[in-house]
N, C-alpha and C positions, 0 to 999 in steps of 0.2 A: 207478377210476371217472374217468371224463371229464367235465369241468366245461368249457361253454362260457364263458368270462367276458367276451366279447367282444361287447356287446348292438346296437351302434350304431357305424357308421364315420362321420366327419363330414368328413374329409377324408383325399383320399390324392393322391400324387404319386410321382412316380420318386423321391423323396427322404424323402417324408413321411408318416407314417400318424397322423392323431389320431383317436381312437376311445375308447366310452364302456361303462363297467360300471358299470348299476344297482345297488343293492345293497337287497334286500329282507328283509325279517326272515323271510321263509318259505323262506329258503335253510338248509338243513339244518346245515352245520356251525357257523351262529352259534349253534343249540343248545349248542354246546360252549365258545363262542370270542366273549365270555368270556357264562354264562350270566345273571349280571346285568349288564353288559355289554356287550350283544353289538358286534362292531365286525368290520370284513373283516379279514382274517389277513393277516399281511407276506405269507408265503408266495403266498396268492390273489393281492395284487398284483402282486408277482414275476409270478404265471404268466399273468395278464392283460395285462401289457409282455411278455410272452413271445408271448404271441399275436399279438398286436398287429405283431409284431417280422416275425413268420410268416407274415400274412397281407401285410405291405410285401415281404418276400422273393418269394411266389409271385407277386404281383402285376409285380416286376420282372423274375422270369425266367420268367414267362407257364405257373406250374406245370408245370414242367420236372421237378420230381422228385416224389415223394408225400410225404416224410417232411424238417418243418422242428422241429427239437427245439432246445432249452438246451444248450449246451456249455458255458458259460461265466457268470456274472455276477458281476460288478465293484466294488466301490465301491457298492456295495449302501448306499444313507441311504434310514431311513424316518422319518414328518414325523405328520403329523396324521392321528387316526382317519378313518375313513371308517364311519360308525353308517348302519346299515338308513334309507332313507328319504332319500338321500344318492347322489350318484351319484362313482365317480373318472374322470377324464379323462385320459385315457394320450395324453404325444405322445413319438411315438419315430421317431429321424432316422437314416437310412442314414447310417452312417461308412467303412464299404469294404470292400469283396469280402477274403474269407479265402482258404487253402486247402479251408475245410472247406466253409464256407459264407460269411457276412457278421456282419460286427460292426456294434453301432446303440446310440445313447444312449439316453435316454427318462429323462421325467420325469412324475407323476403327481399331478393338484392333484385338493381338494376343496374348494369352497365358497370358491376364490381360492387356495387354501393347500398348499403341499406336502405330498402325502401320501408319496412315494417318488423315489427318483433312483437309474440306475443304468445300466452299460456290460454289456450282454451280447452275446454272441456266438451264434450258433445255428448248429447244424449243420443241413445242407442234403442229403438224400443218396435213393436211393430202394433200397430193402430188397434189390435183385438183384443191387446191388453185391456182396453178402459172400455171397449166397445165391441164386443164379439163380431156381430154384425158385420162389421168391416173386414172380416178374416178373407174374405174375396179380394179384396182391396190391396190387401197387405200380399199377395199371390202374385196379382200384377204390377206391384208398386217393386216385389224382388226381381221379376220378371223385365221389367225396365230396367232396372240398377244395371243387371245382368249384363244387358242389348248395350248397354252406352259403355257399361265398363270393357264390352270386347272391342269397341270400335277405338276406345282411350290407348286401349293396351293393346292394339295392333303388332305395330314394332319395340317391344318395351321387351326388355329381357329381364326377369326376375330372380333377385337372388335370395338367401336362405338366411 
């Protein structure tokens, strides 16, 4: 299942993405997590800075490739809940081009307070690399990136 966690960008740069995840009680896995409880999951945060991380990578090499994943994270600290009704605030900062793709910091506060900190790395790559065949694929998979990133970046004003 694919989970958007990425609701709101509020600022982007060649260096910088801060960008925001709502967090609603009618999200299905806080039935689980915890059920009296409920509060966003390390993991969703993780993959929310992951996003976040993805959408600064396409943004600087002008989706160049279809496929921006997690290779990597670091020093993974997590801080304060983040309960439905609550939003976390992801800022995560280019540290430098890899072989694979780029490595980025990020840190994520709620309500002033750290919820998360951590170094990941993402791979960058598009599917025809290892698989030609998929060259179709990787056309509609930039093609989507595209569509979600103009709807992200509606009111977002970008700086330099």
């Amino acid at each position: 299942m694919k989970f958007n966690l990425i609701d709101k960008v509020e600022h982007l740069s060649g260096e910088r993405i801060v960008a925001v995840k709502y967090v609603s009680l009618a999200e299905e896995y806080l039935a689980d997590h915890f059920p009296t409880f409920p509060v966003l999951p390390g993991v969703m945060m993780l993959e929310a800075v992951t996003q976040a991380a993805g959408w600064l990578l396409h943004h600087r090499r002008q989706f160049e490739r279809s496929m921006a994943v997690l290779k990597e994270a670091r020093n993974v600290k997590y801080g304060s809940f983040v309960a439905p009704g609550n939003f976390l605030r992801v800022e995560v900062d280019f540290l430098k081009d890899t072989e694979a793709g780029a490595s980025f910091k990020a840190v994520g506060s709620v309500n002033d307070s750290q919820a998360l900190s951590a170094r990941v790395e993402l791979a960058y790559f598009n599917l025809a690399q290892k698989q030609p065949e998929l060259a179709g694929l990787d056309v509609r998979m930039t093609e989507h990136n595209k569509a979600r990133w103009s709807v992200l970046s509606q009111t977002l004003v970008v700086s330099c």
